[in-house]
Jmol script that loads the backbone (N, CA, C; Angstrom):
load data "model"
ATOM      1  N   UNK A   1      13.715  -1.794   9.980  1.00  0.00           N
ATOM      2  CA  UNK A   1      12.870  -1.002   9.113  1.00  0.00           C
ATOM      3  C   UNK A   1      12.449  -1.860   7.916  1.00  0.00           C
ATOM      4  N   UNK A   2      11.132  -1.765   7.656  1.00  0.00           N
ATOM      5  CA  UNK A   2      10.229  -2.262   6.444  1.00  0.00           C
ATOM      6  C   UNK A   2       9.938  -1.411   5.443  1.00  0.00           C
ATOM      7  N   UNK A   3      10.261  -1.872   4.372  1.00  0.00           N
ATOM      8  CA  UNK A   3       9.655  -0.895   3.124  1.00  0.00           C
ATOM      9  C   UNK A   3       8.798  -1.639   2.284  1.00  0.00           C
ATOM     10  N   UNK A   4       7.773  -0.990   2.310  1.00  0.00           N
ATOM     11  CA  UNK A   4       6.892  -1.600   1.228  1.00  0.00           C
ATOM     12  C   UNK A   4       6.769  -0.442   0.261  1.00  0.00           C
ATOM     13  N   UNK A   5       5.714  -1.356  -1.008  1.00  0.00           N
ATOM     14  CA  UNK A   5       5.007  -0.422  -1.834  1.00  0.00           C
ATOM     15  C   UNK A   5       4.041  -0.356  -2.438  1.00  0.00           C
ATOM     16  N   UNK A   6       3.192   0.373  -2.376  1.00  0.00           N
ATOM     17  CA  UNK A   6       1.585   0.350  -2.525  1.00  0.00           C
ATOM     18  C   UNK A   6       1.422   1.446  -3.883  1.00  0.00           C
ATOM     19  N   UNK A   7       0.151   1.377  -4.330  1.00  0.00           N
ATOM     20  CA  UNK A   7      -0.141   2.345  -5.344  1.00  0.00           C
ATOM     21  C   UNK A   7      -1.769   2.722  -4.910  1.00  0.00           C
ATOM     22  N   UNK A   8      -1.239   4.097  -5.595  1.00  0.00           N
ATOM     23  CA  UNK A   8      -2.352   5.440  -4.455  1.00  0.00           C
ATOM     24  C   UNK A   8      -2.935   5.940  -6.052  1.00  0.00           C
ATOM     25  N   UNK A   9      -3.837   6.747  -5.610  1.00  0.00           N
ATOM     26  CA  UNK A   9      -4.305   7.661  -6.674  1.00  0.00           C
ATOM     27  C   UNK A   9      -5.283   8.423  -5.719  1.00  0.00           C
ATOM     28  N   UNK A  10      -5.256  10.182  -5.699  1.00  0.00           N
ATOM     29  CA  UNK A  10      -5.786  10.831  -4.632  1.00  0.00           C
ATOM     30  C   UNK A  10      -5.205  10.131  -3.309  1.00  0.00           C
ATOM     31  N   UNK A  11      -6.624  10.252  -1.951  1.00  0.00           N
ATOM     32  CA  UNK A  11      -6.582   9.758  -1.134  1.00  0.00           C
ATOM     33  C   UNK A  11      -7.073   8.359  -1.319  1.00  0.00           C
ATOM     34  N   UNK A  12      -7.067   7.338  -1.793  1.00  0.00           N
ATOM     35  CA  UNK A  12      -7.366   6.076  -2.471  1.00  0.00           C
ATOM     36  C   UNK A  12      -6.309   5.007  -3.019  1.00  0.00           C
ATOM     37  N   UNK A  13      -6.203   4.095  -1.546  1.00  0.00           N
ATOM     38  CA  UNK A  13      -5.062   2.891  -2.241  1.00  0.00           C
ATOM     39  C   UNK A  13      -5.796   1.645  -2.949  1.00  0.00           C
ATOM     40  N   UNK A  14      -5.155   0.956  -3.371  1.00  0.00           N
ATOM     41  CA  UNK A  14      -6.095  -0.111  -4.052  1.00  0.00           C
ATOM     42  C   UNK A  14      -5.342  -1.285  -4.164  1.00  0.00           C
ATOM     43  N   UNK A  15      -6.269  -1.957  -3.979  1.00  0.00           N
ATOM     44  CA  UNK A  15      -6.079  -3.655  -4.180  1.00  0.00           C
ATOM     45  C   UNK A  15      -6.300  -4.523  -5.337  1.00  0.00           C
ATOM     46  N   UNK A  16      -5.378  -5.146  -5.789  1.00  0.00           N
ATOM     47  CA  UNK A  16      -5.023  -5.929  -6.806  1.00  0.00           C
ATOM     48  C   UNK A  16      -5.156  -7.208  -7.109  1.00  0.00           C
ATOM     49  N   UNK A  17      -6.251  -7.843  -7.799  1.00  0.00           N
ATOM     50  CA  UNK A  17      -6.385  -9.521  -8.053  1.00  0.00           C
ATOM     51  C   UNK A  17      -6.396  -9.633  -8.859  1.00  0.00           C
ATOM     52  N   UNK A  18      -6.658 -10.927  -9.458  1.00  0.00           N
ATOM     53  CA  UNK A  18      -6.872 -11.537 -10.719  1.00  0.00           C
ATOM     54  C   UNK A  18      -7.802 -10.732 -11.377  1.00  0.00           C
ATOM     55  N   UNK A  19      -9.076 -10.529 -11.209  1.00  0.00           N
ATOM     56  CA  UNK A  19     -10.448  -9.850 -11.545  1.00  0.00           C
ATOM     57  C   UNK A  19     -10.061  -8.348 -12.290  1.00  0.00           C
ATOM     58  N   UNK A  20      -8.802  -8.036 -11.411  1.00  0.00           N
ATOM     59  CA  UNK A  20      -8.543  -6.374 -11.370  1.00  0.00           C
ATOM     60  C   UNK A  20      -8.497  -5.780 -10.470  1.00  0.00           C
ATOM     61  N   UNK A  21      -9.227  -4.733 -10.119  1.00  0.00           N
ATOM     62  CA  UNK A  21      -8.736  -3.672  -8.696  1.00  0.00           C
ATOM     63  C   UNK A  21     -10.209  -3.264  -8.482  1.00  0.00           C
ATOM     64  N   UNK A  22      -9.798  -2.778  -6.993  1.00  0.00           N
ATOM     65  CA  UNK A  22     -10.803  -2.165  -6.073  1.00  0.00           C
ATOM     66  C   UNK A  22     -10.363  -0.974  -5.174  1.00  0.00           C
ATOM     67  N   UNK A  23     -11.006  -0.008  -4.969  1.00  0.00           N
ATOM     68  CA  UNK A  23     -10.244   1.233  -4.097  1.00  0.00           C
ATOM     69  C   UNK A  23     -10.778   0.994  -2.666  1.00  0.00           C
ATOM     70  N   UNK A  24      -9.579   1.220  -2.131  1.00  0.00           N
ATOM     71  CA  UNK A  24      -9.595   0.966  -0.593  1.00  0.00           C
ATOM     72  C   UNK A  24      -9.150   1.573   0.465  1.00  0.00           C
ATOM     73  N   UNK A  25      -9.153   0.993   1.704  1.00  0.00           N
ATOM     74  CA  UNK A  25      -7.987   1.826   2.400  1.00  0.00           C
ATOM     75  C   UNK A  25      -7.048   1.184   2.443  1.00  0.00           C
ATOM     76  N   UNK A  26      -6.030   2.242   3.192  1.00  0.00           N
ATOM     77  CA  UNK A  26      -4.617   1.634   3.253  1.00  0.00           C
ATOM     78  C   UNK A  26      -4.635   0.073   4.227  1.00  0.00           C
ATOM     79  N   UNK A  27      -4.974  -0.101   5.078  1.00  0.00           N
ATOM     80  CA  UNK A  27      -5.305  -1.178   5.795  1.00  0.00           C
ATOM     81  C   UNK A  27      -5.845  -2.729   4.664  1.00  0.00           C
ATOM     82  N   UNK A  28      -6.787  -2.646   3.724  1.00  0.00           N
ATOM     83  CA  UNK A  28      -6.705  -3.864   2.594  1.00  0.00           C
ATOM     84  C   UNK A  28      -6.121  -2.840   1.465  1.00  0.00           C
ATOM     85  N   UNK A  29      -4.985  -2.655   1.423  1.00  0.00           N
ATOM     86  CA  UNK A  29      -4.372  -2.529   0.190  1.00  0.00           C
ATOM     87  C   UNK A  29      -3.590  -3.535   0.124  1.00  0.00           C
ATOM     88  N   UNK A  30      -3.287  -3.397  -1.833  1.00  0.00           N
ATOM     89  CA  UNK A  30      -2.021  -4.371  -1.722  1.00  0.00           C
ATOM     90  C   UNK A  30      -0.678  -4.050  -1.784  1.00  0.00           C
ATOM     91  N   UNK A  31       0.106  -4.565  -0.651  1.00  0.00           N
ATOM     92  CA  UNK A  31       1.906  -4.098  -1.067  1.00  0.00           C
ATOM     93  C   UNK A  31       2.774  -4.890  -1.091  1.00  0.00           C
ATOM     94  N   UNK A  32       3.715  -4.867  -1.791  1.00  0.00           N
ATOM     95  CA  UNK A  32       4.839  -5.301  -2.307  1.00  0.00           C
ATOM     96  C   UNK A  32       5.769  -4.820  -1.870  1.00  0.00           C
ATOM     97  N   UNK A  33       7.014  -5.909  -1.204  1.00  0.00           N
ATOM     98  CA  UNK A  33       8.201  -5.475  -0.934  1.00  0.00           C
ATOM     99  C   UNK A  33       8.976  -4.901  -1.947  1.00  0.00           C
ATOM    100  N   UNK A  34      10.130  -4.543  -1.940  1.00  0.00           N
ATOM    101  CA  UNK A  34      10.954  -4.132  -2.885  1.00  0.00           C
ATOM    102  C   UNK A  34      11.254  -5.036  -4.358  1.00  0.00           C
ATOM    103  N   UNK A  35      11.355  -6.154  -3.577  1.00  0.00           N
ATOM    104  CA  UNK A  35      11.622  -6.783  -4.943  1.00  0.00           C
ATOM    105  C   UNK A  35      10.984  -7.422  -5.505  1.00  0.00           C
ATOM    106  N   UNK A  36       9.586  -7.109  -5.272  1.00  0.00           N
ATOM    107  CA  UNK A  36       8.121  -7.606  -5.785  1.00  0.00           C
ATOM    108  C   UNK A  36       7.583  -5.978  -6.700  1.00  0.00           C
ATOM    109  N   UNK A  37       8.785  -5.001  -6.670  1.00  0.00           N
ATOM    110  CA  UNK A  37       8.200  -4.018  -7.245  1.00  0.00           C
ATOM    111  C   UNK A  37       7.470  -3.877  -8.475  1.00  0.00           C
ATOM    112  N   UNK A  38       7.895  -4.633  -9.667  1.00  0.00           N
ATOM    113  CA  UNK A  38       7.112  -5.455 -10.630  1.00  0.00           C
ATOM    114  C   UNK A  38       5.650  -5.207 -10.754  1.00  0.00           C
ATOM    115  N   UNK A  39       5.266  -6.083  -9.644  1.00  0.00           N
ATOM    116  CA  UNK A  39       4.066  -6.331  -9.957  1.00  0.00           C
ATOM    117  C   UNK A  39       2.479  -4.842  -9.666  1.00  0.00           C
ATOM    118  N   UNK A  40       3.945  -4.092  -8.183  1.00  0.00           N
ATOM    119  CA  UNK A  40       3.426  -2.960  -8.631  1.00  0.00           C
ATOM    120  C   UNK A  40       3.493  -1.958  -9.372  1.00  0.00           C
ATOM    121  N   UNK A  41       4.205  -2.072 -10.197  1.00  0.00           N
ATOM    122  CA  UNK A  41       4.273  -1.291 -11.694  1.00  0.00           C
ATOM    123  C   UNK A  41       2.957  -1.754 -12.589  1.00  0.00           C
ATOM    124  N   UNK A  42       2.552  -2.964 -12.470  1.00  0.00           N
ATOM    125  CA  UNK A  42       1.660  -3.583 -13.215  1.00  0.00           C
ATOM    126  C   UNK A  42       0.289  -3.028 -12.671  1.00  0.00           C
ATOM    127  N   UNK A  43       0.573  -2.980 -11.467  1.00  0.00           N
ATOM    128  CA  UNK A  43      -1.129  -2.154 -10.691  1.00  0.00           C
ATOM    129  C   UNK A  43      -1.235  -0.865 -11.430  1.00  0.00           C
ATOM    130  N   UNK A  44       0.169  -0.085 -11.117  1.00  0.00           N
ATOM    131  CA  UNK A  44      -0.160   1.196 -11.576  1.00  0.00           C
ATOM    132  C   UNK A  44      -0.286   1.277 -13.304  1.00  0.00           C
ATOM    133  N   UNK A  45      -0.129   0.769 -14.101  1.00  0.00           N
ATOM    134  CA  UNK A  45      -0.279   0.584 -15.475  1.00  0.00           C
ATOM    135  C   UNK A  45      -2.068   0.115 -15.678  1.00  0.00           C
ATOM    136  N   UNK A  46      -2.332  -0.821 -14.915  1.00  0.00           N
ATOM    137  CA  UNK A  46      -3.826  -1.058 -14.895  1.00  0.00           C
ATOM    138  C   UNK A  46      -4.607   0.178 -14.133  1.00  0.00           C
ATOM    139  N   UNK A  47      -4.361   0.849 -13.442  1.00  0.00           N
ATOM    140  CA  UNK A  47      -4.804   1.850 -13.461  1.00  0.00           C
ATOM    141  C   UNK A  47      -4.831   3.035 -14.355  1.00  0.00           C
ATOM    142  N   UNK A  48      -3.217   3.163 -14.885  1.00  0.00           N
ATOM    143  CA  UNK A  48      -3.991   4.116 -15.978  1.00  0.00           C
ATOM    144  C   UNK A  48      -4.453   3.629 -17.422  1.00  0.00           C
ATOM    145  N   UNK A  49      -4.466   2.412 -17.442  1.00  0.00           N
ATOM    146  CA  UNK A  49      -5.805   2.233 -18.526  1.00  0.00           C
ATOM    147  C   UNK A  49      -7.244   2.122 -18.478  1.00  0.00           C
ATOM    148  N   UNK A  50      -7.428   2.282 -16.752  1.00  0.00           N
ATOM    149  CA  UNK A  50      -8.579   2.704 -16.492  1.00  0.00           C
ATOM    150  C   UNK A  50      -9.285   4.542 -16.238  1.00  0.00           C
ATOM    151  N   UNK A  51      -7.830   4.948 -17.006  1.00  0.00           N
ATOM    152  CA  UNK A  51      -7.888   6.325 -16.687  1.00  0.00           C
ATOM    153  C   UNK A  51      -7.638   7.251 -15.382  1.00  0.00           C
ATOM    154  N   UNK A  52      -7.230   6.568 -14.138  1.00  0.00           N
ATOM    155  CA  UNK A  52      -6.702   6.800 -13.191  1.00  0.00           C
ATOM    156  C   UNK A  52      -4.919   7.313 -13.134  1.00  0.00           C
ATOM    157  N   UNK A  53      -5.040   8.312 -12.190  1.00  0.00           N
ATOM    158  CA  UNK A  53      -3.043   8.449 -11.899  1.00  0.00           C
ATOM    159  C   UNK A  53      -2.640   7.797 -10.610  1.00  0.00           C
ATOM    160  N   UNK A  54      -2.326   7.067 -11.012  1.00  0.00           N
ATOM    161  CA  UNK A  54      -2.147   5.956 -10.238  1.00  0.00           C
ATOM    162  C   UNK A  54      -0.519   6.442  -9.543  1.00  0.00           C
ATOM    163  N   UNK A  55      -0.036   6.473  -8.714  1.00  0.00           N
ATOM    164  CA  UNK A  55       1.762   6.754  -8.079  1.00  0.00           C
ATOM    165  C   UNK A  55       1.774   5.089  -6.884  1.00  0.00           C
ATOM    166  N   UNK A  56       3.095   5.076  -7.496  1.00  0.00           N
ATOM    167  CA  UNK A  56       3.755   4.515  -6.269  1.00  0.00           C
ATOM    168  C   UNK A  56       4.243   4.566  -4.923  1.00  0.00           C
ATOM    169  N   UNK A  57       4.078   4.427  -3.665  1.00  0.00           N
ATOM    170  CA  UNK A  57       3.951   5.470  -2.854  1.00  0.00           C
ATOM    171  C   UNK A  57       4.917   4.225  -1.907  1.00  0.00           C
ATOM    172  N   UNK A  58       5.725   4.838  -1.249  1.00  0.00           N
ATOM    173  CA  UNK A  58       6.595   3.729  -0.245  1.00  0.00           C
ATOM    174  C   UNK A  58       5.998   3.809   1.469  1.00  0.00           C
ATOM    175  N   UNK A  59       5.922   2.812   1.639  1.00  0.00           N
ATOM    176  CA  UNK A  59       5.714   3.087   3.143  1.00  0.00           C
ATOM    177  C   UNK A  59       7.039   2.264   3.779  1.00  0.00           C
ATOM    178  N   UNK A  60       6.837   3.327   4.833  1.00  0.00           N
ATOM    179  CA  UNK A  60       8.630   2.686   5.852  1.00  0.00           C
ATOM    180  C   UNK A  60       8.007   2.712   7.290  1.00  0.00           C
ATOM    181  N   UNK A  61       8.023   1.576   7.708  1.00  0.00           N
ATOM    182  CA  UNK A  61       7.286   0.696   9.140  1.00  0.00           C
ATOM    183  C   UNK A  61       8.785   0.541   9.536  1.00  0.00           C
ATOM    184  N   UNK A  62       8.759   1.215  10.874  1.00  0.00           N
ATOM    185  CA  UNK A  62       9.462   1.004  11.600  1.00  0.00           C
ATOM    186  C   UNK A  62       9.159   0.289  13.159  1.00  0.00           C
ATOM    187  N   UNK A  63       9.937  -0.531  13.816  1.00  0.00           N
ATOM    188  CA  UNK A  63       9.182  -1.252  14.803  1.00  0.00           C
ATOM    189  C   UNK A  63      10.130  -0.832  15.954  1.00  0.00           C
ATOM    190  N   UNK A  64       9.650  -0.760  17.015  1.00  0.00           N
ATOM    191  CA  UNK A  64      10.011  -0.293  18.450  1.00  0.00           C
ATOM    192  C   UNK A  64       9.199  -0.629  19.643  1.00  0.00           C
ATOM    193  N   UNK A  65       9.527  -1.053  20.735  1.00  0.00           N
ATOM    194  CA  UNK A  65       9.081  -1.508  22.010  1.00  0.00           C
ATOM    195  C   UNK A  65       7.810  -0.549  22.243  1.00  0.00           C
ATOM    196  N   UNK A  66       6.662  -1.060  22.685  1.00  0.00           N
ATOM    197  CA  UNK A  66       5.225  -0.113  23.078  1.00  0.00           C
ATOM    198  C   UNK A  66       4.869  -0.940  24.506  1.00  0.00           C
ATOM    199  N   UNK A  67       4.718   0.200  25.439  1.00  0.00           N
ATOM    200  CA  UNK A  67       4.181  -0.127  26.387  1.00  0.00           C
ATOM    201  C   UNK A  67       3.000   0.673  26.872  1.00  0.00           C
ATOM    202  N   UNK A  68       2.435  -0.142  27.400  1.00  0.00           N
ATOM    203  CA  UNK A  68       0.826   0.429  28.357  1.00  0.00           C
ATOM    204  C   UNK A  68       0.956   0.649  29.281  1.00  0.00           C
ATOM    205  N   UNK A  69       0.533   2.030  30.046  1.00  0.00           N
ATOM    206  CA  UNK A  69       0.544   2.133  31.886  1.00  0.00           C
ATOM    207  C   UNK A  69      -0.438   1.474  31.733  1.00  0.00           C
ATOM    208  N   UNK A  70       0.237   1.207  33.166  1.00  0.00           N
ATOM    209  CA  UNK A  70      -0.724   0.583  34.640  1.00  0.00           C
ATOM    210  C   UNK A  70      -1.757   1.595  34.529  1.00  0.00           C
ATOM    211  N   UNK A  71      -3.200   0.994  35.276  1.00  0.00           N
ATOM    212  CA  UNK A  71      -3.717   2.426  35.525  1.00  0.00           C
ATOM    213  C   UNK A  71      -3.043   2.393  36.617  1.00  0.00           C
ATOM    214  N   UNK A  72      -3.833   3.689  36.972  1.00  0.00           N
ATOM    215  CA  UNK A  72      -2.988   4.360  38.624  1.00  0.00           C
ATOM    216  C   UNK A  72      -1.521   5.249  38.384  1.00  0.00           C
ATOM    217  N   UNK A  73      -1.117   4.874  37.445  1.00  0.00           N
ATOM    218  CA  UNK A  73       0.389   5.377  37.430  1.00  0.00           C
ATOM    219  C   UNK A  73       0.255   7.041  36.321  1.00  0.00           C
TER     220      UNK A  73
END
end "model"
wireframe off; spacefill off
backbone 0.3
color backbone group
């Protein structure tokens, strides 16, 4: 199991650079493992000085064997 952590506001995650932020989907967001939590404290702080409510939101990726039928089967 993986835990990351991203910062949301509404349905809207967002991505974090030098420049500042952009709202996105979850797919180009930016996340941080646990002990990179830091820096997302720093996203969500730049968000609310842009007047946004910005939350921290965890995602937990879990990985397990996936298989495809055959066709026919």
């Amino acid at each position: 199991m993986i835990e990351l952590i991203v910062v949301k506001a509404g349905d809207d995650y967002f991505r974090f650079t030098q420049d500042g932020f952009t709202r996105c989907s979850m797919n180009k967001a930016s996340v941080y493992p646990l002990d990179h939590l830091d820096q997302a404290i720093k996203g969500q702080a730049e968000l609310k000085k842009a007047g946004l409510d910005g939350k921290l939101m965890k995602l937990v990726i879990t990985e397990e064997p996936f298989e495809i039928a055959e066709e026919g089967e």
